[in-house]
N, C-alpha and C positions, 0 to 999 in steps of 0.2 A: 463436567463435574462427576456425572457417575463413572466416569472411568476415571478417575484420579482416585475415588474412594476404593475403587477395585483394588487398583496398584496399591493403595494404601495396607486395604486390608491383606493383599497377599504378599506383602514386601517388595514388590516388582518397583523398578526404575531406579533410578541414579541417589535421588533426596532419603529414597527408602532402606536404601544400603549403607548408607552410610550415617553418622553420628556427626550431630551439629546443632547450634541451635534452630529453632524453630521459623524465628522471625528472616534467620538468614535463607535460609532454604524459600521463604515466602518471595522475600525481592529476586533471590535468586533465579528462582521460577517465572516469577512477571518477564525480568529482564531477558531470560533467553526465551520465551513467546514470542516478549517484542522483535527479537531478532529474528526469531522465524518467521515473524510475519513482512520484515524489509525484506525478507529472500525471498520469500515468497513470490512478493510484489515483481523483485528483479527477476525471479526467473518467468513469472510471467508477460514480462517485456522483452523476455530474452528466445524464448521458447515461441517461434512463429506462429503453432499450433496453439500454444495457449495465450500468446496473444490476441488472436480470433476474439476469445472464448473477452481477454480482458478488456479490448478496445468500446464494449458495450458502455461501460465504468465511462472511458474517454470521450465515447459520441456526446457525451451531452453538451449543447454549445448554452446554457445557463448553469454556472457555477455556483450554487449553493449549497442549501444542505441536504435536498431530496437528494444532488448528484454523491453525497456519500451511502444513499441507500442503493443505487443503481448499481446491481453488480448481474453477471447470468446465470440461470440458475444452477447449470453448471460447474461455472468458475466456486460458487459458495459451496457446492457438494464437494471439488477437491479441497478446499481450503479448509475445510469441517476434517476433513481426510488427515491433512497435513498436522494439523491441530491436534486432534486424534494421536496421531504418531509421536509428536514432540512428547505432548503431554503422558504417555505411556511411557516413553523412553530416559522419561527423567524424573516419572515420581513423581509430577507436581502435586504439592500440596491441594487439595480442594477449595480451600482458600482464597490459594494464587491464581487457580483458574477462575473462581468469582470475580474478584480483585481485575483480572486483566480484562476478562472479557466486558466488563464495566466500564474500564476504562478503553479498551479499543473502540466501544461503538459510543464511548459520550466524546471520546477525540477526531471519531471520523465524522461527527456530525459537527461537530466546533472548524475542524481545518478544513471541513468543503464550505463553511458558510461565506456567505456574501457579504461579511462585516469588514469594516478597514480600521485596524488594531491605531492608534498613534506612534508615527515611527519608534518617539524612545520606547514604548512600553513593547514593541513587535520585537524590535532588538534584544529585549531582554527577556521576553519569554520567550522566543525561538531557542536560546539556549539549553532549555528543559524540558518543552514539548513543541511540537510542531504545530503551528500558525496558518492561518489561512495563506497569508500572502507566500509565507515559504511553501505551500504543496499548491496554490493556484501557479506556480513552474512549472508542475507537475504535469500538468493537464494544457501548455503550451503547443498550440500545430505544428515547433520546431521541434523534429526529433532528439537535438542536443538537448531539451530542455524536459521534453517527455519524460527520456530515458535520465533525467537527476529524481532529488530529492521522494526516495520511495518509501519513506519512513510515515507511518501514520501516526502514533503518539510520541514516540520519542525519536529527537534528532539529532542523537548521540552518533549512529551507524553512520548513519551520509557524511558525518564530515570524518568519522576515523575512515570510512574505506571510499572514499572520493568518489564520493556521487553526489555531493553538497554543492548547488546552486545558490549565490546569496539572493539575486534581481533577475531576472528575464532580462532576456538581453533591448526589448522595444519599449520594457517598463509597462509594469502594469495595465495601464491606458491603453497600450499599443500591442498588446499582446492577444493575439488570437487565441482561441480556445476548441477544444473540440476534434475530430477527425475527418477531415478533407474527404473523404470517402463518402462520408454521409451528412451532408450539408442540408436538404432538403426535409421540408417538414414531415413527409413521409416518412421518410426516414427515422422517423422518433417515435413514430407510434410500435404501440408493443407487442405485434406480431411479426415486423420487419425488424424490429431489436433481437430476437428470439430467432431471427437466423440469420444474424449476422456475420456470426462466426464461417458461415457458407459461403458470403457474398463477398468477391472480389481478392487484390490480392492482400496480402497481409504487413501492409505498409506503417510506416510511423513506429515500428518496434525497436528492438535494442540493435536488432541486426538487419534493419533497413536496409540493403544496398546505397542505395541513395547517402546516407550518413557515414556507411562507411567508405565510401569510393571519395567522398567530399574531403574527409578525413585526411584519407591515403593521399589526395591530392596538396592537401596544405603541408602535407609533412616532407 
């Protein structure tokens, strides 16, 4: 927020240059955040390196809502970064960035929780923000499933640019969770979390070998 009031006050960024109304530039601001934050997500699935850094997020094999606080601390220093950057770059109102950052951490604590929506009502709010059951895909042992659904509040992106999962393919019930890499109790406590990103090779990402030779072979 004090850097939007900066940009404010020195005309800098996109909203700042130009003439519109006010309210528009607010949603306008939210909604490209949320976009920078599903790219984010994908390039840290995509980026073997910063996969490392994001698989800490994935080890957790209980899916709730501590698992939306789990990130390295790391991974939060680029994404503060990145944030940083949007938000300079386009002027967001001070507002908008209240407004989002409000709503990114009350929707990443609602869609990592452990609740099971009723299908009609999941159906219908998956529509306009993203649901437990749709980002518990997210966090699937199968690579195709890993790498879907990387939208945290809104899940507008995943179905315009095809990365929308509706089911896991085992169905909820049957669905593994977590990273094969780190199975073990050990494994969870938070000094062997904090060098994960060191340990092993950098499996389960968007460019898995494994997923894509699977790929190549069905096609």
């Amino acid at each position: 927020m004090g850097l939007a009031v900066m940009a404010q006050d020195s005309g800098w960024g996109l909203f700042n240059a130009v003439d519109g109304p006010a309210w528009l530039a607010v949603v306008a601001a939210i909604l490209i955040l949320d976009l920078a934050i599903y790219l984010q997500n994908v390039m840290f699935h995509a980026v073997p390196g910063l996969w490392r850094l994001h698989r800490m997020h994935h080890a957790d094999q209980e899916f709730d809502a501590t698992t939306g606080l789990r990130f390295h601390p790391v991974e939060i220093v680029l994404s503060m970064a990145i944030k940083l950057a949007v938000v300079g770059a386009i002027g967001a109102p001070p507002v908008a960035v209240l407004l989002f950052e409000v709503l990114l951490n009350a929707t990443a604590l609602f869609n990592h929780s452990n609740i099971r929506l009723p299908l009609a009502v999941d159906r219908v709010l998956r529509l306009v923000l993203v649901t437990p059951d749709m980002h518990r895909v997210h966090h699937s042992v199968d690579p195709r499933e890993t790498n879907s659904n990387y939208g945290f509040s809104l899940p507008w992106w995943d179905r315009l640019l095809g990365t929308y999962v509706a089911q896991p393919a085992k169905g909820h019930e049957g669905m593994d969770i977590g990273i094969e890499q780190f199975r073990t109790s050990r494994a969870q406590w938070l000094d062997r979390m904090l060098v994960q990103p060191l340990r092993g090779p950098a499996s389960g990402g968007a460019l898995d070998p494994r997923l894509t030779t699977r790929d190549a072979d069905q096609a």
